[in-house]
C-alpha positions in Angstrom: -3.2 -11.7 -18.1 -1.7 -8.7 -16.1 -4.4 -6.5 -14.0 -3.6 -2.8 -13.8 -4.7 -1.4 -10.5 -6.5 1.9 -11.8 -7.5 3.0 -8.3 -5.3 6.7 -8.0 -5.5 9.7 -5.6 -3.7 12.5 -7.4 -3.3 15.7 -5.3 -1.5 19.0 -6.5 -1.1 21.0 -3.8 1.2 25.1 -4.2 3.4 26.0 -0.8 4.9 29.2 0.0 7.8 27.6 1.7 11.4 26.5 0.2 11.0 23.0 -0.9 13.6 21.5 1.4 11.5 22.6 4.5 7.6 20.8 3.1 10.5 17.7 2.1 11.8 17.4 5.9 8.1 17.8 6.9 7.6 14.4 5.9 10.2 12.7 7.4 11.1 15.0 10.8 9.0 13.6 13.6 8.5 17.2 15.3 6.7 18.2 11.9 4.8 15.0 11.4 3.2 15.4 14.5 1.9 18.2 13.9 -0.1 17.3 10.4 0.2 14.0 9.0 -2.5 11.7 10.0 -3.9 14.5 12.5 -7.4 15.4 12.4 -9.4 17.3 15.2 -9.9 14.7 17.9 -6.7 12.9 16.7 -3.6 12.6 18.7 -0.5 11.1 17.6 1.0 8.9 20.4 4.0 7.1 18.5 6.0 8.0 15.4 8.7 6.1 14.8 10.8 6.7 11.5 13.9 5.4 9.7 14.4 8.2 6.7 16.3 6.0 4.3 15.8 3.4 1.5 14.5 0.5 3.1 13.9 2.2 5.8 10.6 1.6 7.8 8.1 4.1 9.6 5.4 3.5 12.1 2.8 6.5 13.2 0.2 5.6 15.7 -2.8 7.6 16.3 -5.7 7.8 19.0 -9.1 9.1 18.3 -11.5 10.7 20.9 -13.4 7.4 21.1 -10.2 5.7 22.5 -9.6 4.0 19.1 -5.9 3.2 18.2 -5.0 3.5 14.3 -1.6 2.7 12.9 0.1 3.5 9.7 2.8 2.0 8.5 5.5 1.1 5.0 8.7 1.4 3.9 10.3 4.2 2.0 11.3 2.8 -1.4 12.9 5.9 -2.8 14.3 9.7 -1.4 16.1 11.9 -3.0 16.4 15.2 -1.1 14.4 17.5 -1.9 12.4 16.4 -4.4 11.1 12.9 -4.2 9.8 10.7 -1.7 8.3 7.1 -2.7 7.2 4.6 0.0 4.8 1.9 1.1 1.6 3.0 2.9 -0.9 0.5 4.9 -3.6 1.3 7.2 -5.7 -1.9 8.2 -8.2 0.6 9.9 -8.9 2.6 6.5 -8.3 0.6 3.9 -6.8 -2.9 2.8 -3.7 -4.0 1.5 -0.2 -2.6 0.7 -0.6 1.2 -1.1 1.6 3.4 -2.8 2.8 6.7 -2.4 4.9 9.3 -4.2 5.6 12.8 -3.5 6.9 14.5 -6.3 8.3 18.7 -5.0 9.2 20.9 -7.7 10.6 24.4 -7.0 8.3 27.3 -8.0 9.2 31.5 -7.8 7.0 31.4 -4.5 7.7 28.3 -2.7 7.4 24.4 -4.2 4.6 22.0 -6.2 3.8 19.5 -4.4 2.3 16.8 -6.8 1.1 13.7 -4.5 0.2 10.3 -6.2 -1.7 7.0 -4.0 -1.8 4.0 -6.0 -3.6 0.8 -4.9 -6.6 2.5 -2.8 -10.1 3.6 -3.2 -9.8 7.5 -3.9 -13.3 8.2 -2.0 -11.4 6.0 1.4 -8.5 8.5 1.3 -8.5 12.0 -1.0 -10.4 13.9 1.6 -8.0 13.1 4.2 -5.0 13.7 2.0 -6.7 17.0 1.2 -6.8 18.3 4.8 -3.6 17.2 5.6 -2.0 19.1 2.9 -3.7 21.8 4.3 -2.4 21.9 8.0 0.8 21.2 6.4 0.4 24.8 4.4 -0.6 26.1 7.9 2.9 25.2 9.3 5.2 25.8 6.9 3.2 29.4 7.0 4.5 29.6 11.1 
C-alpha cells in the first residue's frame, strides 16, 4: 500500500518585476540575503549555492538569541525563468526531506509566482513562506 503525503503549502504570490529578476532572486546570493530565511532578529551568516541540477545549497542563519539554523537540499529541476524544483530540510523547523517548486509565469505587470511545499506541516512553515514573499516584493520594488 502506497501513502500519499497530503501535507502542502501552496502560496500564489503577484510581483511587479520581470520574471527573470524574482527567478535570479532565488538563486543569486546578494538577493538571498536580503529575504530568504530573514526575519527581524535574523542574520544570514553563510550561503553557499551551486545553481544547477544536482547542485547543492547551504543558508545558515543566526537569531538574536545566538541560535544557529541551517537550511539545506539540492535543486532537482531549473529552467530559466520559470521553474525551480529542489530539496528543502531544516532540522530546527521541521523533520525530514521537503519539497519545493516555484512555478513564475509572466503577467502584463510583472510575474505569478505560484509556490508549492510538499512533505511538511503547513501551520510549521506557510506563515514564514508568506513573509518572505513579501520582503521579496519589497526588493524587487527597489
Amino acid at each position: 500500500m502506497n501513502l500519499v503525503d497530503i501535507r502542502i503549502v501552496y502560496l500564489n504570490h503577484l510581483f511587479h518585476a520581470p520574471i527573470e529578476k524574482v527567478f535570479d532572486a532565488w538563486l543569486q546570493p546578494e538577493l538571498i540575503r536580503q529575504w530568504l530565511f530573514k526575519n527581524p532578529g535574523v542574520d544570514i551568516i553563510e550561503i553557499k549555492i551551486d545553481p544547477k541540477v544536482d547542485g547543492e545549497f547551504l543558508i545558515t542563519t543566526r537569531n538574536s538569541a545566538g541560535k544557529i539554523i541551517s537550511y539545506f537540499g539540492a535543486f532537482q529541476q531549473l529552467e530559466r525563468p520559470n521553474i525551480l524544483l529542489f530539496t528543502l530540510e531544516a532540522p530546527e523547523h521541521f523533520p525530514g526531506v521537503s519539497l519545493v517548486t516555484v512555478d513564475l509565469q509572466p503577467t502584463k505587470t510583472g510575474c505569478e509566482l505560484n509556490f508549492t511545499q510538499t512533505g511538511v506541516e503547513p501551520e510549521l512553515v506557510e506563515d514564514g513562506w508568506a513573509r518572505m514573499l513579501e520582503n521579496l516584493e519589497n526588493i524587487m520594488a527597489r
